[in-house]
PAROPA-158937 format. One record per residue (C-alpha): z, y negated, x negated; residue number from 1. Coordinates in steps of 0.05 Angstrom, whole numbers, always signed. Example, Ala and Ser with C-alpha at 12.3 -4.5 7.8 and 13.67 -1.06 7.14 Angstrom:
2
NODE     up  north   east   n
NODE   +156    +90   -246   1
NODE   +143    +21   -273   2
//
This chain:
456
NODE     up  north   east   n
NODE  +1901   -508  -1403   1
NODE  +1877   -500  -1479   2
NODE  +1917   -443  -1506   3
NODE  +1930   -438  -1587   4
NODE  +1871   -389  -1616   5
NODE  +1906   -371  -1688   6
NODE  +1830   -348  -1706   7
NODE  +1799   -424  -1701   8
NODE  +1803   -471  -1756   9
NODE  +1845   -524  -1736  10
NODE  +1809   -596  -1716  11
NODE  +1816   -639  -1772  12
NODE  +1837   -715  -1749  13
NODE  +1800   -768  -1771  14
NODE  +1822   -811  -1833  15
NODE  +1828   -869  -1796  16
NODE  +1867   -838  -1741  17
NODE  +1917   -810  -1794  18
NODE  +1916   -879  -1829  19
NODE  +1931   -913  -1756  20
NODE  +1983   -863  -1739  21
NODE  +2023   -866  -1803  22
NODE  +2009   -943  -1810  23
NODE  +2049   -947  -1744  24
NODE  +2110   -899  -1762  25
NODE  +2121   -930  -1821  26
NODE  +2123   -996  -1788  27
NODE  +2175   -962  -1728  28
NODE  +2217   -939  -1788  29
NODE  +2214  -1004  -1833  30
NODE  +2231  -1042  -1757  31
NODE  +2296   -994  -1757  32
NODE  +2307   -994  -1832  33
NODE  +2311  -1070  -1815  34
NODE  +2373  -1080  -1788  35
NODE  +2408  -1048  -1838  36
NODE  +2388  -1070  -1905  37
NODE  +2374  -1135  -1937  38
NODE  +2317  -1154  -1959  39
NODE  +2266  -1202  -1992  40
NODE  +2264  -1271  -1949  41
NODE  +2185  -1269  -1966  42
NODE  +2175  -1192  -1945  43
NODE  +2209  -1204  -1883  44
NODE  +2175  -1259  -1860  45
NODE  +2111  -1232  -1878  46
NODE  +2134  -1167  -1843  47
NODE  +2151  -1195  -1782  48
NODE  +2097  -1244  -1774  49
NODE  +2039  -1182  -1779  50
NODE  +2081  -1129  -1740  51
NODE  +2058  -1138  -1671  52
NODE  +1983  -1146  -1695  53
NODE  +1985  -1091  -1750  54
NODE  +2023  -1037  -1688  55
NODE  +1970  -1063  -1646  56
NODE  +1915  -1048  -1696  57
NODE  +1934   -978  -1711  58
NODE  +1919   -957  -1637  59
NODE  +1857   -999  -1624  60
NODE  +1823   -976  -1695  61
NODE  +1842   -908  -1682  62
NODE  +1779   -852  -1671  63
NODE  +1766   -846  -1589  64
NODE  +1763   -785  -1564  65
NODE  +1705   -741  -1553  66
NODE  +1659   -768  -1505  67
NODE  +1691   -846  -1516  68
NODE  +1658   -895  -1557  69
NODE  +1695   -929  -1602  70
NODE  +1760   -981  -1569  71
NODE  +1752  -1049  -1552  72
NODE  +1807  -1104  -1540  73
NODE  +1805  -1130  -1469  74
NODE  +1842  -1194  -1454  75
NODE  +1888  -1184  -1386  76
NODE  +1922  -1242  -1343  77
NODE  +1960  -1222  -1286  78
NODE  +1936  -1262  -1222  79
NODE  +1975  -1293  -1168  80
NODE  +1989  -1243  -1123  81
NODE  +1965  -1191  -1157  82
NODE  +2014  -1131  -1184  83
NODE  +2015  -1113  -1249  84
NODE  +1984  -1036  -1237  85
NODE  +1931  -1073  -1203  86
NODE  +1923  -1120  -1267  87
NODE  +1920  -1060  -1314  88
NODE  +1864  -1032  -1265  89
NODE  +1818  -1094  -1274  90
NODE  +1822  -1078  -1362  91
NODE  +1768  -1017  -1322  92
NODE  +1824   -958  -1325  93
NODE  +1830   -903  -1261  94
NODE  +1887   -910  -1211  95
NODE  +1924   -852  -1247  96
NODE  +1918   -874  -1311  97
NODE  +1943   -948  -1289  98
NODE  +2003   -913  -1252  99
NODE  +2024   -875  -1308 100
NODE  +2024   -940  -1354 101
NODE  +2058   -973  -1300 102
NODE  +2108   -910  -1303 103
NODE  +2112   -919  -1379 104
NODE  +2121   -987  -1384 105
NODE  +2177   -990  -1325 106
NODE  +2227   -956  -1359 107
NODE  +2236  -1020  -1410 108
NODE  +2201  -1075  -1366 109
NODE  +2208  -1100  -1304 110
NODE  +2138  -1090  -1275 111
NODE  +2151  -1102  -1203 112
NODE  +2180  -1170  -1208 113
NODE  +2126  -1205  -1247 114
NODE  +2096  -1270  -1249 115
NODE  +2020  -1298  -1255 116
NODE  +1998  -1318  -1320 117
NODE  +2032  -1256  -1355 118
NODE  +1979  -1231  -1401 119
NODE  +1963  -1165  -1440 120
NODE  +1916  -1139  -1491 121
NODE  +1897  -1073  -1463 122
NODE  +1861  -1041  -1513 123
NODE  +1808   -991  -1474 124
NODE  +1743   -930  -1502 125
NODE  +1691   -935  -1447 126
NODE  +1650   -863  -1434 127
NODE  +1590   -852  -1485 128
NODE  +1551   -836  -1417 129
NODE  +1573   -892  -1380 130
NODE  +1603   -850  -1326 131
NODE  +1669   -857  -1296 132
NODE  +1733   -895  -1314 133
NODE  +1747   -922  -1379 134
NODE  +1805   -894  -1422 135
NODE  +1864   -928  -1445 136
NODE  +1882   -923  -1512 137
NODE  +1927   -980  -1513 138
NODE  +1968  -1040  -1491 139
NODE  +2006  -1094  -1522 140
NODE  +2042  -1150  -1494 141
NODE  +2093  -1200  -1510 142
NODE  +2153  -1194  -1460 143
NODE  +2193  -1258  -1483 144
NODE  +2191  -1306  -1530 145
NODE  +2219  -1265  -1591 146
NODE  +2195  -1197  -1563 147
NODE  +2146  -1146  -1552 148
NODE  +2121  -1080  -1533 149
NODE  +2060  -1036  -1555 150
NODE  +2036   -974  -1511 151
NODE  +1987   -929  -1552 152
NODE  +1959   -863  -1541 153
NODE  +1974   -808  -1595 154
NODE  +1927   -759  -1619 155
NODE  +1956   -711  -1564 156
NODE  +1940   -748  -1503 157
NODE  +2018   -783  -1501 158
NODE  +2031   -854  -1488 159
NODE  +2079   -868  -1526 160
NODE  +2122   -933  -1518 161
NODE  +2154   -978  -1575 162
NODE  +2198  -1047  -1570 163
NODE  +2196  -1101  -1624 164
NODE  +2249  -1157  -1626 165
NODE  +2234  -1204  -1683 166
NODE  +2297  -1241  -1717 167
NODE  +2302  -1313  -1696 168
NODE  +2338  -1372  -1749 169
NODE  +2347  -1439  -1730 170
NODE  +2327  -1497  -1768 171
NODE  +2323  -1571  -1767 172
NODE  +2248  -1608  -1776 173
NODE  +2224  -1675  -1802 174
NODE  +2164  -1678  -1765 175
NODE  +2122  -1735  -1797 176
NODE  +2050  -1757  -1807 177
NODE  +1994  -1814  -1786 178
NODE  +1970  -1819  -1715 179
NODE  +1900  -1797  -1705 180
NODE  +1886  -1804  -1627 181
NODE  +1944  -1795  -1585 182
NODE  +2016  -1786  -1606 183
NODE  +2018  -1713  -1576 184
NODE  +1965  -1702  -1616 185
NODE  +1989  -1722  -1677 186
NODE  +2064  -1699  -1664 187
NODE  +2042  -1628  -1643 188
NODE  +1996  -1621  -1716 189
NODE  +2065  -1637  -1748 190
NODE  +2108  -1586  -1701 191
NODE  +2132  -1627  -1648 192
NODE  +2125  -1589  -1574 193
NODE  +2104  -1634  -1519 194
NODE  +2169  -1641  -1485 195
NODE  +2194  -1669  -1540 196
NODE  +2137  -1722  -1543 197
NODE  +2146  -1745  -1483 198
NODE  +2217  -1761  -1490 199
NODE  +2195  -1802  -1556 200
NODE  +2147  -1836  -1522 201
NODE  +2210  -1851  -1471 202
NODE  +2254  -1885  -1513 203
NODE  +2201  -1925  -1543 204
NODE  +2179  -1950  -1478 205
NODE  +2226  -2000  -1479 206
NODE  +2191  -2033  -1547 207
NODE  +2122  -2012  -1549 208
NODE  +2065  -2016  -1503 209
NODE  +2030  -1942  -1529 210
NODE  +1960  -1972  -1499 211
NODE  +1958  -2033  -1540 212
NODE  +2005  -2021  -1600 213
NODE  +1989  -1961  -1629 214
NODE  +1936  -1961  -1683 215
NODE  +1903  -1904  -1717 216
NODE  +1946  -1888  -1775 217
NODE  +2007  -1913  -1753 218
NODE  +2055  -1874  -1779 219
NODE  +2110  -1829  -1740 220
NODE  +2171  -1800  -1760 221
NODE  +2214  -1743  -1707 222
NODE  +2274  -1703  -1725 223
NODE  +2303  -1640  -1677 224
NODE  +2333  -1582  -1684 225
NODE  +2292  -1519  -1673 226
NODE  +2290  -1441  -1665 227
NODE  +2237  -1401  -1701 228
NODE  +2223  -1334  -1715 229
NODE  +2217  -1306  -1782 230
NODE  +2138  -1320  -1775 231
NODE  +2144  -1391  -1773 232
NODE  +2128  -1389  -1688 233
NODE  +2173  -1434  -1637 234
NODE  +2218  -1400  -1597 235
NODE  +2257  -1466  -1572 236
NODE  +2275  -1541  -1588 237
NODE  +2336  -1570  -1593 238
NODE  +2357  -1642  -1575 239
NODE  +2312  -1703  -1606 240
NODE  +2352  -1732  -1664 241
NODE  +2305  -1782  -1693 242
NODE  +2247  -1820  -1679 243
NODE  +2205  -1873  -1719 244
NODE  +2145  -1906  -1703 245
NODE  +2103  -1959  -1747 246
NODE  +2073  -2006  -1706 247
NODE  +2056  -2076  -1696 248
NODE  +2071  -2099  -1765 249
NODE  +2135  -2066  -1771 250
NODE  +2182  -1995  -1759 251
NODE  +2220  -1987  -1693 252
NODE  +2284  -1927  -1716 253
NODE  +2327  -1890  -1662 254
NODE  +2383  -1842  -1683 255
NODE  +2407  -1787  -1618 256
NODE  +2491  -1806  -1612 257
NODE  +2543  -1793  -1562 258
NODE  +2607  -1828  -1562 259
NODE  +2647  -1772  -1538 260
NODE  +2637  -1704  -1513 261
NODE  +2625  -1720  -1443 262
NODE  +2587  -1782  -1448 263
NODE  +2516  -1775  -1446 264
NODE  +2465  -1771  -1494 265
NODE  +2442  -1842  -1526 266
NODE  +2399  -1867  -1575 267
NODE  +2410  -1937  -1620 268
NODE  +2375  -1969  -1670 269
NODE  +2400  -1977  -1746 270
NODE  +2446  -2031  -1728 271
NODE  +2484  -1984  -1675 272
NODE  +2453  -2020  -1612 273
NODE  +2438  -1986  -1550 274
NODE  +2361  -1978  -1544 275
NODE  +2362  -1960  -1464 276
NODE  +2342  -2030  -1440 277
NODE  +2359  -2062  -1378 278
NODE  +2284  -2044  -1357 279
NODE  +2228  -2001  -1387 280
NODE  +2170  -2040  -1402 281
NODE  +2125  -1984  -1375 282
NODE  +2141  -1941  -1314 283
NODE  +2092  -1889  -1322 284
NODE  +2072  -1851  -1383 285
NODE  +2004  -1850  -1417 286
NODE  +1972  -1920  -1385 287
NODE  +1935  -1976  -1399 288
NODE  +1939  -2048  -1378 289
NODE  +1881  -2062  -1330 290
NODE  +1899  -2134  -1302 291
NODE  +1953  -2181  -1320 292
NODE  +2002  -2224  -1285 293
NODE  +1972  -2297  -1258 294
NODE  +1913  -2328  -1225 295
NODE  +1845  -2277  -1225 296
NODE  +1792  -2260  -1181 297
NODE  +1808  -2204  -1127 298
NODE  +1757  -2137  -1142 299
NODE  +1749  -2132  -1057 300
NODE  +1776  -2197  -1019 301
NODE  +1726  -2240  -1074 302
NODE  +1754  -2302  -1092 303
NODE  +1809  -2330  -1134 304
NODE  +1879  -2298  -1119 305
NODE  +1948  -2295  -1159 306
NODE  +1971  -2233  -1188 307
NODE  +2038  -2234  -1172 308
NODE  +2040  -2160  -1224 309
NODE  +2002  -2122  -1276 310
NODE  +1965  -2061  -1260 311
NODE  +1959  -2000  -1310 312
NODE  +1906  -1955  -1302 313
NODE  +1924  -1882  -1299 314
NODE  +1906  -1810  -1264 315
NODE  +1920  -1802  -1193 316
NODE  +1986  -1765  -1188 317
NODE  +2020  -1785  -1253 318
NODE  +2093  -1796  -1236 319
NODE  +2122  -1864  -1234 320
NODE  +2190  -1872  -1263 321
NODE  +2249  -1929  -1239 322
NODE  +2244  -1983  -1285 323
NODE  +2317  -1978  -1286 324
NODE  +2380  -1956  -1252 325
NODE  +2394  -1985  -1181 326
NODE  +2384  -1982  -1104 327
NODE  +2324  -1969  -1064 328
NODE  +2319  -2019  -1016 329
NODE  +2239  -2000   -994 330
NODE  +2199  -1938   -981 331
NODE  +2142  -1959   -945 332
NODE  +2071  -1973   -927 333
NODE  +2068  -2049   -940 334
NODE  +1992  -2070   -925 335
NODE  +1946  -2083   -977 336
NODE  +2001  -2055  -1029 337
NODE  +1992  -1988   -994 338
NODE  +2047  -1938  -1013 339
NODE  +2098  -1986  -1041 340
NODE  +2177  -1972  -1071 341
NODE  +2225  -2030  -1093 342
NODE  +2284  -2018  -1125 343
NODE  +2348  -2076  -1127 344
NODE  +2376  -2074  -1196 345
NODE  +2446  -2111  -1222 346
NODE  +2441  -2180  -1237 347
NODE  +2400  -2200  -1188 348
NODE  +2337  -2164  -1207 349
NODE  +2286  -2126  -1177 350
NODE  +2224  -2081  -1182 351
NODE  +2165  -2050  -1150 352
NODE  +2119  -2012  -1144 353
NODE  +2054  -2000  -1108 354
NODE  +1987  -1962  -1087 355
NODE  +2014  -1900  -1099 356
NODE  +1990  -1827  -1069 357
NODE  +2059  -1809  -1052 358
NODE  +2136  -1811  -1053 359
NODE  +2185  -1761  -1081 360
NODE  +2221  -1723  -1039 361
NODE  +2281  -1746  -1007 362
NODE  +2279  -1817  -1033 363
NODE  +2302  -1864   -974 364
NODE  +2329  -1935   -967 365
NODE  +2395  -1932  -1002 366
NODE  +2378  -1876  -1051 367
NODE  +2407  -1891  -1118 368
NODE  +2356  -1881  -1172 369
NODE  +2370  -1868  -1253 370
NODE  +2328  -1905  -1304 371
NODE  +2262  -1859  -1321 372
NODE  +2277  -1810  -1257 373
NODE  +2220  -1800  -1210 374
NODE  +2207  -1832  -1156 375
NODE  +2133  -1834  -1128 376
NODE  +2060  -1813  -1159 377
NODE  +1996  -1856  -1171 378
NODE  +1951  -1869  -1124 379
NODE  +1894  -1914  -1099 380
NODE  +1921  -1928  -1027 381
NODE  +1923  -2002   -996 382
NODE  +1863  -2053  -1024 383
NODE  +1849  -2011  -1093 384
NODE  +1793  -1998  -1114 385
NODE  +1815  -1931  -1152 386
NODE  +1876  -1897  -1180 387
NODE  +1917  -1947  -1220 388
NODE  +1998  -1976  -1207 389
NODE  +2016  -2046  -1189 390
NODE  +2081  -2063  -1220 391
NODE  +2118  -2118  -1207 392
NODE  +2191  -2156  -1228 393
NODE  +2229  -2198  -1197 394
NODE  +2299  -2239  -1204 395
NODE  +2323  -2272  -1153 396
NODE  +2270  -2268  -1106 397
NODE  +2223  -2308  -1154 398
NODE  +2167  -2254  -1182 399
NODE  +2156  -2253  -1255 400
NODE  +2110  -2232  -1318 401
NODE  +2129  -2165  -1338 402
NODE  +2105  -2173  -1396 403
NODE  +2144  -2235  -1410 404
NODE  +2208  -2238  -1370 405
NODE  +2265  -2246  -1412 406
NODE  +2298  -2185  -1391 407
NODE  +2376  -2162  -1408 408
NODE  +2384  -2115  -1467 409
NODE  +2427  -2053  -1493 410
NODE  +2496  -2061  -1512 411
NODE  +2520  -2041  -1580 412
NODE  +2574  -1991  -1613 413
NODE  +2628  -2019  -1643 414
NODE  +2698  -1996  -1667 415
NODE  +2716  -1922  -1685 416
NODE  +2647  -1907  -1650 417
NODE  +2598  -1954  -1693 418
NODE  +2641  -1916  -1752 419
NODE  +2614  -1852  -1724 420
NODE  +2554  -1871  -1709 421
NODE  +2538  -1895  -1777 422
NODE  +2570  -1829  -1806 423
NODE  +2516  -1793  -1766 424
NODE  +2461  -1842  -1781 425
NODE  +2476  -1822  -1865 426
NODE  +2474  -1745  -1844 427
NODE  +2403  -1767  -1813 428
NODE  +2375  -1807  -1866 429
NODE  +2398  -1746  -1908 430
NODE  +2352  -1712  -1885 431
NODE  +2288  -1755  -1877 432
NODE  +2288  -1744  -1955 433
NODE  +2294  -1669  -1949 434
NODE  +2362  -1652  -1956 435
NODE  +2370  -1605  -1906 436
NODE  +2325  -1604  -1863 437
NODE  +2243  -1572  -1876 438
NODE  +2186  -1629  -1865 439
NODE  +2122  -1606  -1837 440
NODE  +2074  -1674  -1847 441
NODE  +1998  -1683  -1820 442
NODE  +1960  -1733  -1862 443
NODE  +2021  -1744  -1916 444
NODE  +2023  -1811  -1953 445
NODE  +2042  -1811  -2026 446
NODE  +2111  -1818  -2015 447
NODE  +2115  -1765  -1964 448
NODE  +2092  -1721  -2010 449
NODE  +2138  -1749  -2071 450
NODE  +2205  -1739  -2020 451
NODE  +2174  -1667  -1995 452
NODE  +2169  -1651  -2073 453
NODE  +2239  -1674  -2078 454
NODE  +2276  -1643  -2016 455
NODE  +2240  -1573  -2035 456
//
């Protein structure tokens, strides 16, 4: 052990150790300051947004020790089936030193029961001489989706642990702008998450065919509720209020409503009728019409056929959803169709659905399927020449166009309900101008721009 010689100059620290270390307690104590004073919206959002980065900074721009060159960041993802010490030893670090981050870390984080995919910045000085294990001089790594923990090394040796929690708010966000390749795309520029794409491009299943009808700079509209930290970053999405789409000459509007507290969500157009047709016009997302309903040449048998369905092209393994609620009546290989499901609806009508790679689980004759649930994955099995779904329709026996059937629509509100309905459509409108609600456009027109201006 080093004992204190009163004779020997003290070692002087580097500046930019001194700067690192009292750039990081002053961030600890403005972080605990926090909580009990008010401050300037602007400081704390800029505050918050640079805290994790500016803590990690101080420890990976600090001076190495003797013998170290200078740090480096090394990216870390934990692997499946691998522990997290074991993670922390890949970053280059010796069994002791990974243990007694492990150690560290455990008293605040569960480290045992971890999952692949968790990732790290470890932030490590490799030996001037290239000899032995590296040294850590620090960690960072976000431990949920509004917090975080740093691990640096002070000037004595110490690890020493900190926690941030960033302050969350909850807003709601007019998501607009002009589609430019897909809508997930163009809805995730504009601050819509995935999840809540797909359920857009749901609802407007019923309406819009998204391989034929969408153009390039169709415009798109999406309201939802949404939870943000201070920094501007998602934390989580509420329900889907709105959605608009322009397309095919004219603009298709659904506004979120329930009728009561336990009946389930809805959406209706402007008029207050129920958008969930009898059947989707699509059963599986992303796809393209390949072949149409009638007479055509068969790709394998070679000669003149009817096409008693249409076909979309799509990836092997893309779920196929019921057309609409009903019973199974067939699970089955059924020659040529391969893999095949067909579901009896009310009213006489029927669908199905074939080639496909496999079933979901547990769906048997007599199963009673929801309208966009599940129920098998695209395949090429049976005469196909590759991946793709054959859909069909029927009523009565009698198989017909998909694309042109005549099929039953929603119902509509009407009473005390249509009067709440359209209370909640205003409150909407309201704020598709601004009022009350922040829009975040991609591409803005004009007069996205002029009702921005005037909702800011």
């Amino acid at each position: 052990m080093i004992e204190f010689d009163p004779r020997r100059t003290p070692v002087r620290l580097t500046p930019r150790l001194v700067v690192g270390v009292a750039g990081l307690a002053a961030l600890a104590l403005a972080w605990q300051l926090s909580a009990s004073e008010t401050r300037n919206a602007a400081a704390v959002q800029q505050a918050t947004a640079q805290l994790s980065e500016l803590q990690h900074e101080a420890f990976t721009q600090a001076e190495a020790q003797p013998g170290y060159s200078r740090p480096e960041n090394i990216p870390v993802e934990v692997r499946r089936g691998e522990t997290f010490e074991a993670a922390i030893r890949r970053a280059g670090v010796s069994d002791s030193e990974a243990r007694e981050v492990v150690k560290a870390i455990g008293s605040t984080f569960d480290t045992v029961n971890i999952k692949a995919g968790l990732a790290f910045d470890a932030a490590i000085a490799r030996p001037r001489d290239q000899r032995g294990p590296v040294r850590l001089v620090g960690l960072s790594m976000r431990t949920g989706p509004a917090s975080a923990l740093t691990l640096s090394r002070t000037f004595d040796g110490a690890l020493k642990l900190r926690e941030l929690e960033e302050k969350l708010r909850s807003e709601t966000t007019v998501a607009q702008g002009q589609m430019h390749g897909s809508l997930y795309e163009s809805a995730t520029q504009a601050g819509a998450t995935p999840a809540l794409t797909a359920q857009v491009v749901k609802l407007f299943s019923h309406k819009l065919d998204f391989s034929r009808d969408i153009q390039p700079g169709d415009n798109f509209r999406m309201v939802f509720d949404r939870t943000l930290t201070e920094a501007g970053r998602t934390v989580e999405t509420g329900d889907l209020l709105y959605a608009e789409i322009e397309a095919k000459g004219g603009t298709s509007r659904f506004y979120r409503f329930k009728e009561n507290a336990k009946s389930p969500t809805q959406y209706f157009d402007e008029n207050g009728k129920n958008i969930r047709g009898f059947l989707l016009r699509t059963p599986v997302d992303g796809a393209r019409m390949t072949s149409g309903f009638g007479i055509r040449r068969h790709p394998i048998l070679g000669y003149n056929r009817m096409h008693q369905g249409i076909d979309f092209g799509v990836g092997s393994g893309t779920p196929v959803i019921a057309a609409g609620d009903g019973v199974v009546k067939e699970v089955r290989w059924n020659g040529g169709y391969g893999r095949w499901v067909k579901i009896q609806h009310s009213g006489g009508w029927a669908t199905a659905y074939a080639h496909l790679s496999r079933w979901s689980p547990k769906l048997r004759p007599g199963s009673r399927v929801h309208q966009g649930q599940v129920i098998a994955y695209v395949g090429s099995t049976g005469s196909s020449t590759g991946p793709h779904l054959h859909y069909e329709v029927m009523r009565n026996g009698a198989k017909l166009n998909p694309k042109g059937a005549k099929i039953p629509q929603g119902s509509a509100l009407s009473g005390r309900n249509l009067a709440a309905f359209r209370a909640e459509k205003h409150r909407i409108d309201q704020m598709l101008t601004g009022k009350g609600a922040r829009i975040a456009s991609i591409n803005p027109s004009p007069s996205d721009r002029e009702k921005a201006s005037q909702g800011s």
